[in-house]
C-alpha positions in Angstrom: -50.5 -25.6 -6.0 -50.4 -21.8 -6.4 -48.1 -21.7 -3.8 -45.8 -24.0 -5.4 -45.6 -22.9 -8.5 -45.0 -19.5 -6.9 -42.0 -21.2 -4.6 -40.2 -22.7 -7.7 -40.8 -19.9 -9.8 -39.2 -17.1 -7.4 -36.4 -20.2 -7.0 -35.6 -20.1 -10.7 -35.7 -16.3 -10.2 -32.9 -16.1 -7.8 -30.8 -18.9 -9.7 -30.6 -16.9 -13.0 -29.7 -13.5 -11.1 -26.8 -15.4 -9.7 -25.7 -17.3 -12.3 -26.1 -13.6 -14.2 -24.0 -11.6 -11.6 -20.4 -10.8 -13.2 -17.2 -12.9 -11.7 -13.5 -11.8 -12.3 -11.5 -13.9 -14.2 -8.6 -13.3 -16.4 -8.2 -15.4 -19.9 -4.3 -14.5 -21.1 -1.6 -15.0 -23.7 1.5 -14.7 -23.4 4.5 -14.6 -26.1 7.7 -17.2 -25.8 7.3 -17.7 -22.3 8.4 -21.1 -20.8 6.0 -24.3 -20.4 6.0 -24.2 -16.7 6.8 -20.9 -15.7 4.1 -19.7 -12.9 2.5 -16.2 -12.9 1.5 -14.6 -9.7 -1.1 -11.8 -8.6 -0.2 -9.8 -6.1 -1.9 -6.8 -3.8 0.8 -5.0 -2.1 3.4 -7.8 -1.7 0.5 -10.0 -0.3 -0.1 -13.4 -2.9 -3.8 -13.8 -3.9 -3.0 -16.6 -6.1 -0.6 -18.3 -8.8 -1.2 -19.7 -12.0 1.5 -22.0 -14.5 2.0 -21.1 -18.0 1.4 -23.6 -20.7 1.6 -23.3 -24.5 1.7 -19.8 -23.8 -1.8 -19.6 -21.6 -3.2 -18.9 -18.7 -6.3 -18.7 -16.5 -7.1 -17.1 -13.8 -10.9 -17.9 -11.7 -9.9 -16.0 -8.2 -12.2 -14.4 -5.7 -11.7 -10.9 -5.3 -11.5 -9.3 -2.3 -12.8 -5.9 -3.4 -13.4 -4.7 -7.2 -11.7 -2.8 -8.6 -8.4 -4.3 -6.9 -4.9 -3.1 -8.1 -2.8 -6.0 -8.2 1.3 -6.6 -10.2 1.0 -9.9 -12.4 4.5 -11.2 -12.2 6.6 -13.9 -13.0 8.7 -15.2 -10.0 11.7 -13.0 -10.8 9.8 -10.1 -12.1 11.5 -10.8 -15.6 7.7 -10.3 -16.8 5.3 -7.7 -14.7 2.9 -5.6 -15.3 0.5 -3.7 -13.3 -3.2 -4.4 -13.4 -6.6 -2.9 -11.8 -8.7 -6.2 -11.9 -12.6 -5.7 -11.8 -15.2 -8.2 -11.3 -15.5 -9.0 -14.9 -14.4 -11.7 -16.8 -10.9 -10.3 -18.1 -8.6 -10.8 -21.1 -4.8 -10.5 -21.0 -3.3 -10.6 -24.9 0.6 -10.1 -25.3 1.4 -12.5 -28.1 1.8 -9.6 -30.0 3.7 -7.7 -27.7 5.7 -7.8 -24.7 4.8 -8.6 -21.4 3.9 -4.9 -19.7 2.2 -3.7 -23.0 -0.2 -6.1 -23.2 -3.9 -5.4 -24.4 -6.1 -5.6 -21.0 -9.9 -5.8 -21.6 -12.8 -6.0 -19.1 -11.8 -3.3 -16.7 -12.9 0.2 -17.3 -10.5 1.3 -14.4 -7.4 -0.2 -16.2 -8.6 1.3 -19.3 -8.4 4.6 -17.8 -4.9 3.8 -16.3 -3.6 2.7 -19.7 -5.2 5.7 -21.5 -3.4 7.8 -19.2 0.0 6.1 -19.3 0.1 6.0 -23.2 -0.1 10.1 -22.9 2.5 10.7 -20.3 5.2 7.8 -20.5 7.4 10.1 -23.0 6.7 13.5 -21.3 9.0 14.8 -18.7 8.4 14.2 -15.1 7.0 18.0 -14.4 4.8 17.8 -17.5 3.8 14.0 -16.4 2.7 15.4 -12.9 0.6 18.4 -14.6 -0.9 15.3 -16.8 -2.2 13.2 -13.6 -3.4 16.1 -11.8 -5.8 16.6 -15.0 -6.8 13.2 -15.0 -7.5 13.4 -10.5 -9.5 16.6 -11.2 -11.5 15.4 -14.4 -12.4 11.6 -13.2 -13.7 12.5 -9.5 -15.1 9.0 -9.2 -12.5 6.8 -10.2 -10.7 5.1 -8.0 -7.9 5.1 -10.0 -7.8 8.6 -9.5 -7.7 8.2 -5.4 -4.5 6.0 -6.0 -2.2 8.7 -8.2 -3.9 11.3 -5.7 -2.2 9.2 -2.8 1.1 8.9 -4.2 1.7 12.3 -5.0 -0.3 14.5 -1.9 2.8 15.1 -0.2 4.2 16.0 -4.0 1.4 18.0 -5.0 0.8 19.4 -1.3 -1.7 20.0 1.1 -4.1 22.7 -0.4 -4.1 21.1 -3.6 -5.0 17.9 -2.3 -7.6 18.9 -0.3 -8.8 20.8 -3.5 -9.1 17.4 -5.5 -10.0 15.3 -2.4 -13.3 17.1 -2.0 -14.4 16.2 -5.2 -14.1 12.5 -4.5 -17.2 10.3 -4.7 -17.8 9.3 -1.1 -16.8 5.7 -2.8 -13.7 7.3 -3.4 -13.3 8.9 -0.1 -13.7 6.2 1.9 -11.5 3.5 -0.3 -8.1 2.6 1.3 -6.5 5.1 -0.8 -9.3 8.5 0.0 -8.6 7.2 3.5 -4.8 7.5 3.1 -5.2 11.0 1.6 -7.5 12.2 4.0 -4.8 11.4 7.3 -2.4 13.2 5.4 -4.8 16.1 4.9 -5.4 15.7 8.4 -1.7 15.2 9.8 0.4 17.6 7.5 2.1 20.4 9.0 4.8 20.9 6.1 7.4 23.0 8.4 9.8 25.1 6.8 13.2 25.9 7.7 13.4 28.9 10.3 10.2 27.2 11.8 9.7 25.6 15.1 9.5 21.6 15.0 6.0 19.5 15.0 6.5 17.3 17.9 5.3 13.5 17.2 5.6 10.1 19.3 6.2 6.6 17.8 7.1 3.4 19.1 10.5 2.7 19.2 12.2 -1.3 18.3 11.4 -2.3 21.2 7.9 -0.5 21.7 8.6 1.7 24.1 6.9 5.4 22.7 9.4 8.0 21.9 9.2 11.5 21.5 10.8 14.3 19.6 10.6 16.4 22.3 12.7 14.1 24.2 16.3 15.6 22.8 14.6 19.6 23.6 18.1 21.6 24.1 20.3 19.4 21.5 21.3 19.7 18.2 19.1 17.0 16.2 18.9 15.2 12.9 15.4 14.1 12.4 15.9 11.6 9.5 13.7 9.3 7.4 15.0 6.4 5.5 13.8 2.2 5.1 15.4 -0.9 5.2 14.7 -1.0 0.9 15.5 2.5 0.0 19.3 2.1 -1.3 20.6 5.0 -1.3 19.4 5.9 2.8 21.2 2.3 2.7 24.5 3.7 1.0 24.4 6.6 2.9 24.3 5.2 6.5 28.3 4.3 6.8 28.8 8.1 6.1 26.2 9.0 8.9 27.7 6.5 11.4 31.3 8.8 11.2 29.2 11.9 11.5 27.3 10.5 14.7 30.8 8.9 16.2 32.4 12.1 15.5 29.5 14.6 17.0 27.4 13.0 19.5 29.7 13.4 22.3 29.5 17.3 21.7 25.6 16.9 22.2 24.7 15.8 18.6 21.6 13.3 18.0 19.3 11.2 15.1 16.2 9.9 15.7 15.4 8.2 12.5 11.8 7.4 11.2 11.5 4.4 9.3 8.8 3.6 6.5 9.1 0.4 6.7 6.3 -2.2 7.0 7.9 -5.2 8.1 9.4 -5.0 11.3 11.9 -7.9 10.9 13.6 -6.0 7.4 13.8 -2.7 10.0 15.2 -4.5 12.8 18.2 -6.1 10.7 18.6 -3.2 8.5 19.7 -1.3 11.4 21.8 -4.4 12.8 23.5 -4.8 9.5 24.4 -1.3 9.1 25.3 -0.8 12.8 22.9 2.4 13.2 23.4 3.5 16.9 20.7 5.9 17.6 17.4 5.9 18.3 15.1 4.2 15.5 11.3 4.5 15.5 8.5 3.5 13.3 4.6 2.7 13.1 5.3 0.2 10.4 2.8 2.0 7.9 5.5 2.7 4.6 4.9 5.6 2.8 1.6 6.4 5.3 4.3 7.3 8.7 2.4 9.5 10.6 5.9 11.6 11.1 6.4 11.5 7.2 3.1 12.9 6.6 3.2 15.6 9.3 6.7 16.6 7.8 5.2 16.1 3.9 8.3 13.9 3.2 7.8 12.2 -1.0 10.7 10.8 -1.0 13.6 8.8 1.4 16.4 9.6 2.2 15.2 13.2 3.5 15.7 14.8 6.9 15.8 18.0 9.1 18.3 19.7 11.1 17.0 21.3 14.6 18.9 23.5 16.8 18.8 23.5 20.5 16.3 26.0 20.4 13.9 23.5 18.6 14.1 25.6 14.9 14.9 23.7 11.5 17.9 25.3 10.7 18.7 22.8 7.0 17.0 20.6 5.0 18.2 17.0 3.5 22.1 17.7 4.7 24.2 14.7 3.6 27.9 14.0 3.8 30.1 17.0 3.7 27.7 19.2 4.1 26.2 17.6 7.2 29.8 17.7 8.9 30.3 21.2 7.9 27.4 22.1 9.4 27.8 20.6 12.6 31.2 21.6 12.9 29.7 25.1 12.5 27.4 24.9 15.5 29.2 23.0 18.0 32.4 24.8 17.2 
């Protein structure tokens, strides 16, 4: 009977601590939106689930698959969106008083500390706005809120300063998807300067076949980064085309990086614009090996080498690209 008693007890035991372990869901309100209209979650373009919108409410009960888990909560034309860290707590989400992306967001200590931050900087300028985040990185070592600005703006902030604010990462931190994305570029980045010799890399071009840089050694070459979704690498391809047309036969090539992810939006990006030269990618966006060798924070960008392998120019467009060119293979 001792037994028994003992079974059922330590039963009961294990029900309560389950029944007592936190579960995210998210409880919202919403102001003048239509009966009907469907709200989505999403974790880097990837759906985790959808909800519809009626009387103004909505309710989400979703599994998470990590906590905390940075997620967009969007309507299906983005007409409403706002950004949200989601934790494994139940949540509230209250914008009948307000509009859609300024809506009070309880339950998460790690979107509190995003929103804290964002009411301090949205009005400062962008210089002021970066000195701002790096405060926030350096004082809140353990948030992982902190690894994600940290990982957008390591190729802004650079190498030594990153590595400065890296170390003083939880090991949580370090070893999230986002400490791990710092640490490769930590790892990778080379930052060469004009008058320097070229960092070599190989990627697989769109067929998957490896390429090099050192393949075009003795030519004059454009190493240039772009994506199929950056617009204006879009609106300036036309003008690169003429340049190419015009040069290549004098010895002049590109070998573009892309930053895309998906392979199909590369592939007819470069059919649409008619790009003739070689293309190569590891289809990681913004976490390119080549753009984190070369510290690139922004697309379009690029590099002009010489046929001695030296960057001779930085980020040449139009005009000044031809002039260039003109200049050395006069």
């Amino acid at each position: 009977m001792k037994k028994l008693i003992f079974g059922i007890t330590t039963l009961l035991v294990i029900s309560c601590n389950e029944k007592s372990k936190e579960e995210f869901s998210l409880i919202g309100t919403t102001n003048d939106i239509e009966n009907g209209t469907v709200l989505y979650l999403d974790n880097k373009e990837v759906l985790i689930d959808s909800v519809v919108i009626e009387n103004n409410s909505f309710v989400f009960n979703t599994k998470l698959s990590k906590s905390p888990l940075q997620v967009v909560l969007r309507t299906k034309n983005f007409s409403n969106y706002r950004f949200l860290w989601l934790e494994n707590n139940p949540m509230t989400f209250n914008a009948n008083q307000s509009d859609f992306r300024n809506a009070i967001v309880t339950g998460s200590k790690e979107e509190n500390l995003s929103q804290v931050l964002s009411k301090e900087t949205e009005l400062l300028p962008r210089d002021e706005r970066l000195i701002k985040d790096m405060e926030f990185v350096s004082k809140n070592p353990n948030s992982v809120h902190s690894a994600y600005i940290l990982s957008v703006y390591s190729t802004t902030w650079g190498k030594e300063k990153s590595k400065e604010l890296f170390e003083k990462f939880s090991l949580k931190n370090k070893n999230s998807e986002y400490g791990k994305s710092i640490s490769k570029y930590i790892q990778l980045n080379k930052d060469p300067k004009i008058g320097e010799k070229y960092v070599d890399f190989e990627m697989k071009n769109t067929n998957g076949k490896i390429e090099k840089l050192s393949d075009f050694n003795n030519k004059i070459v454009l190493l240039e980064f772009w994506s199929s979704n950056c617009g204006p690498c879009r609106k300036e391809n036309p003008n690169l085309v003429k340049t190419f047309e015009k040069y290549n036969p004098n010895g002049f090539e590109i070998f573009a990086v892309s930053q895309d992810i998906k392979k199909e939006s590369w592939l007819k990006a470069i059919e649409k614009d008619k790009l003739p030269w070689n293309q190569v990618s590891d289809l990681k966006g913004h976490d390119n090996s080549a753009s984190l060798i070369y510290g690139i924070n922004g697309i379009p960008d690029n590099f002009l080498i010489d046929e001695n392998g030296i960057i001779i120019a930085r980020n040449l467009r139009g005009e000044k690209l031809n002039e260039k060119l003109s200049e050395l293979l006069k």
